[in-house]
N, C-alpha and C positions, 0 to 999 in steps of 0.2 A: 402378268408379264408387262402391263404401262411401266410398273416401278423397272423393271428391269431394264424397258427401251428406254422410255423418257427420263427416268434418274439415276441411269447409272453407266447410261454410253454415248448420251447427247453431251457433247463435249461443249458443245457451243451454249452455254447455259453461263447463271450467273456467280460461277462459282469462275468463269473467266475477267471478272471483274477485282483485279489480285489487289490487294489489300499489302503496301510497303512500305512499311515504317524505319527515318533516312535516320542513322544517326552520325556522330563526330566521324568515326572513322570506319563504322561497318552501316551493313542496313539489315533487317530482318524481313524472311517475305510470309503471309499470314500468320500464324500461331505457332509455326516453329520457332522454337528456340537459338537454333544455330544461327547464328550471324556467317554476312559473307560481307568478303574486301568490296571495293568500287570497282571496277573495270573487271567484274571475277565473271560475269556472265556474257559478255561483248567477247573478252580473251576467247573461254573455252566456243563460240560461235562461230568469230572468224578462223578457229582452226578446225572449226569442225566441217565433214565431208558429208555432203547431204544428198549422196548417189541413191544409197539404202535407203534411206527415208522416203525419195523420191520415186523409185522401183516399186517400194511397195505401196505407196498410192496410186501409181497406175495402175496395178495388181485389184485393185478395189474400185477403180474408176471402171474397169474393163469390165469388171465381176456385173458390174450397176447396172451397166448400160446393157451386156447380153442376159441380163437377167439371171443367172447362173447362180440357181438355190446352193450347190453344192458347194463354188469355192467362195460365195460373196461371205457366207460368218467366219468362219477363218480369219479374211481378207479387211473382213472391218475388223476386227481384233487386234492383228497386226498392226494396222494401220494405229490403230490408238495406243499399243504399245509402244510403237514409237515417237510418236506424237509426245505421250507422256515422258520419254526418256530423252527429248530434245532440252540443251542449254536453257534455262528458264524456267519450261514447264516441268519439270521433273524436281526443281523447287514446290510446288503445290498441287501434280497430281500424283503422286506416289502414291495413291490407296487404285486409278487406273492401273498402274502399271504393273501392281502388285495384284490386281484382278486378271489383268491377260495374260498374265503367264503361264496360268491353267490353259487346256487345251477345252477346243470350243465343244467336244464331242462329249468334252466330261463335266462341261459345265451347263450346258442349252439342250434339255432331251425334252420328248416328247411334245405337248403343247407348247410350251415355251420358246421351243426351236422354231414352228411357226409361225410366233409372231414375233421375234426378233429377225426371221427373214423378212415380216411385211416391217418390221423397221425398218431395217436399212435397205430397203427398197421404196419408201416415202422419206421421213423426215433423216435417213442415212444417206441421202445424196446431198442435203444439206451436211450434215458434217463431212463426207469428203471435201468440199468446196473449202470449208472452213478449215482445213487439213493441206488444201492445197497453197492457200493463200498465205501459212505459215510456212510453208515451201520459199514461199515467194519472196515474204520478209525475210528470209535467211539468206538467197543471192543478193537480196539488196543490202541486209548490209553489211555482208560481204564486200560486196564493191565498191560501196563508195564510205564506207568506216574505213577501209585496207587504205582508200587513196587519200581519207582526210588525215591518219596519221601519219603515214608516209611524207606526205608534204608540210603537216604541219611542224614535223622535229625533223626535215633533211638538211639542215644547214646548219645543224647545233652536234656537236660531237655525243652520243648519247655514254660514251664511259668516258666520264668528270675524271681529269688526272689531279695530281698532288698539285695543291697551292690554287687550281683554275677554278674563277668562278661561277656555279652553276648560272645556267640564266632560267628565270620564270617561267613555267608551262606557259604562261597568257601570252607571257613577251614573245614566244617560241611562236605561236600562233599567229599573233599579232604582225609581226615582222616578217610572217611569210605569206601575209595578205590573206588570211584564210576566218579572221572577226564577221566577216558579213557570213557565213554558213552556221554560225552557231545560235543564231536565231531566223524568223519568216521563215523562209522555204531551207527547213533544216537539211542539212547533208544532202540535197538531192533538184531537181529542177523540176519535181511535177509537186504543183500545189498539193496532192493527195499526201505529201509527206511533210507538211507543214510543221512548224515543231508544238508538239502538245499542248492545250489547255488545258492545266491542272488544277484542282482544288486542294490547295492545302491545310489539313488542321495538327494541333499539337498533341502529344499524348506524353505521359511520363510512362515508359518501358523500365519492367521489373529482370535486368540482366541473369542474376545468381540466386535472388532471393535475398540478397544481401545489400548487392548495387544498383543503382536506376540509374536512369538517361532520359534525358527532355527529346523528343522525337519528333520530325515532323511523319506526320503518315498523309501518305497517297494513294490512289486508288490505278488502275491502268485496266484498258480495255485490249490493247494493241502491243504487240511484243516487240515495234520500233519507238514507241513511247517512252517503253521503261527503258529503252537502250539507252537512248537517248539522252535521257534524269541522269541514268547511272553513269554513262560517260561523263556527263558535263560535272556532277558532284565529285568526281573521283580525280580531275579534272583539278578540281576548286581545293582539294585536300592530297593531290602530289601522286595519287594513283594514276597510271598510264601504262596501257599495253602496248608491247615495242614487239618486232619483228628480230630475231635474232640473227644475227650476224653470220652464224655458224649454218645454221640449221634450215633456216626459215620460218619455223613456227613460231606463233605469238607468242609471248609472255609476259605478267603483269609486274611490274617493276612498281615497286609500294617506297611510299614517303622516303624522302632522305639518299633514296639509292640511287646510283647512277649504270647502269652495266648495257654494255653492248651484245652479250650473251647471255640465253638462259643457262637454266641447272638439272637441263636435262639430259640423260646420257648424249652425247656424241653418235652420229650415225657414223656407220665404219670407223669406230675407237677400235683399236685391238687391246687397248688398256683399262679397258672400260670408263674412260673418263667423260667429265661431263663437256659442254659447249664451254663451261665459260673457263675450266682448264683449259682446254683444246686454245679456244683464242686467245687466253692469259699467254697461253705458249707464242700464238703466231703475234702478238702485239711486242713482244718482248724479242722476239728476233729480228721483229721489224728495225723495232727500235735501236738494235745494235748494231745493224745494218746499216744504219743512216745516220750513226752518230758517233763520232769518232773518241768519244768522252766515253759512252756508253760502252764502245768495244774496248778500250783500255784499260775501263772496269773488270769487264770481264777476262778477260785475258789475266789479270790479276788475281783474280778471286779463283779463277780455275787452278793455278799454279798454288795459291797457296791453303786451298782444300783439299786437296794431293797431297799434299805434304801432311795434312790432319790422319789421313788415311795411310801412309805408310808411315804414321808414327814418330815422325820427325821436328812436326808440331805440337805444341799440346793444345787442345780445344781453348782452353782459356786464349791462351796466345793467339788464337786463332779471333776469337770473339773478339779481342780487344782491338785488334787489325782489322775486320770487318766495320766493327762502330768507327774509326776513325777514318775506312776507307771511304763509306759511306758519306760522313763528313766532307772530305776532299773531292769528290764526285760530286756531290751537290754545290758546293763553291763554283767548280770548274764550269760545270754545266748554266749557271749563270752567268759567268763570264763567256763560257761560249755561246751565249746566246748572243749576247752582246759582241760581239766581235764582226769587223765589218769586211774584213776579208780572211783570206784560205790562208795566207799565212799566220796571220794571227791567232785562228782555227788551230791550227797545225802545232803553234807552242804552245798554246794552253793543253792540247792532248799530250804533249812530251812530256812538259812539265808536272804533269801529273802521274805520266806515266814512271818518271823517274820518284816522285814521291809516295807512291804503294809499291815499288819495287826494291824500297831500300834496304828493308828484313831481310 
């Protein structure tokens, strides 16, 4: 039964010593194969709800303290099943998680059952502690990851329109005064959250069997550590988790994109559409709402898709009037950018409006 207590439900052992090899654009965590994005485990964190995980470590803290043979193995099992199924660990303890889902009555009989309760009755009050304290790193960085990205992209439009140009994560950062948190006392004001000291060495990784990748690998003891790596790298190569516009929930927006919505269904869609339909919707009525160029479009285009539809247009005729509409609306709308008062607003919308209207 040692093997059973001490190597195979002492969590707190150095198989927490994860082993994460960084590459160009993914990183690997011990000997799995799968690769994940940068910002893939900070995302699914901050939207994770840490009520259940929490319940059920008081569940095993209470078990501990009253001594309570009957509900404490249960209650450590529990407990380590979620543990292992938390953002992170469920990257490298999957062979836990995969052990506690058997029930404890059909796995611990007889002697065995004995000294797995004086387990977790000694060296199990130690892994609750170390259970709780993963607790803890999860409100924190909650809190203050939610408030550095928040602040560090509120003043930059996170969906890049036509022709505008993006501006740099660093410069995003940088101009909103938020460079001094990404090193010394990282994300936080109590020195115990200092930003890591890493040792890093190289390794060449075997992708396919076919492909390799030059890799840095690093080692991590603490689960704000690795946040931390994987922010700032993901960070460095255009990965960043955004709050959605729609929704609220996090989502990882990867190199190159720009979006103010995720692509997750829509809460209360009755059409089952996603967030970044839904807002594609409300951005675009805004838009015609506020632009006299843009409702003139549309007024146009609605009158002469009607007419595709009762048959009066033919599709082509229809396309060719579109591409050129399209044209004259982009003109226009540069010109009414440039326009310095309401009358001169005012012809450029006529003017154009008499020039998609002439069909």
């Amino acid at each position: 039964m040692g093997v059973l207590g001490k190597d195979l439900f002492d969590i707190d052992r150095p198989r927490t010593h994860v082993k994460v090899q960084f590459g160009q654009s993914a990183y690997w965590v011990e000997y799995d194969p799968t690769s994940h994005s940068y910002g893939e485990v900070l995302t699914e964190l901050l939207n994770y709800d840490a009520t259940q995980y929490e319940l059920t470590l008081s569940i095993l803290e209470q078990a501990i303290e009253e001594k309570n043979v009957q509900a404490a193995p249960q209650a450590f099992m529990a407990a380590v099943r979620n543990l292992s199924s938390l953002p992170y660990f469920r990257l490298f303890l999957s062979d836990l998680r995969q052990l506690n889902e058997r029930s404890v009555d059909n796995f611990v009989v007889g002697e065995a059952r004995a000294a797995f309760e004086e387990y977790i009755f000694s060296d199990g009050q130690r892994d609750a502690a170390y259970m709780r304290e993963q607790a803890n790193a999860v409100r924190f960085i909650q809190e203050r990851y939610s408030w550095f990205l928040t602040e560090a992209f509120q003043r930059t439009a996170f969906e890049k329109k036509k022709g505008q140009r993006k501006v740099p994560l660093a410069q995003q950062i940088y101009e909103n005064c938020l460079d001094a948190f990404l090193s010394g006392v990282s994300l936080g004001k109590s020195p115990e959250v200092d930003a890591p000291q890493v040792n890093i060495q190289y390794a060449v990784l075997e992708i396919d069997g076919e492909h390799h990748e030059l890799v840095e690998k690093l080692y991590f003891d603490r689960l704000e550590d690795f946040i931390y790596v994987e922010l700032m790298r993901g960070l460095q190569r255009g990965f960043v988790p955004k709050r959605c516009a729609n929704c609220g929930r996090w989502f990882l927006q990867m190199p190159g994109a720009s979006y103010n919505y995720c692509d997750r269904l829509a809460p209360n869609s009755e059409e089952s559409k996603t967030c970044r339909e839904v807002g594609s919707t409300k951005s675009f009525r805004a838009k015609v709402l506020n632009n006299k160029i843009w409702a003139v479009h549309q007024r146009a285009y609605k009158k002469y898709f009607a007419r595709t539809k009762k048959g009066t247009m033919s599709k082509t005729d229809f396309l060719s009037w579109e591409t050129e509409s399209e044209r004259l609306r982009d003109k226009a709308l540069a010109e009414y950018g440039r326009a310095k008062t309401e009358d001169e607003k005012t012809a450029i919308a006529e003017r154009l409006r008499e020039e998609l209207n002439r069909q």
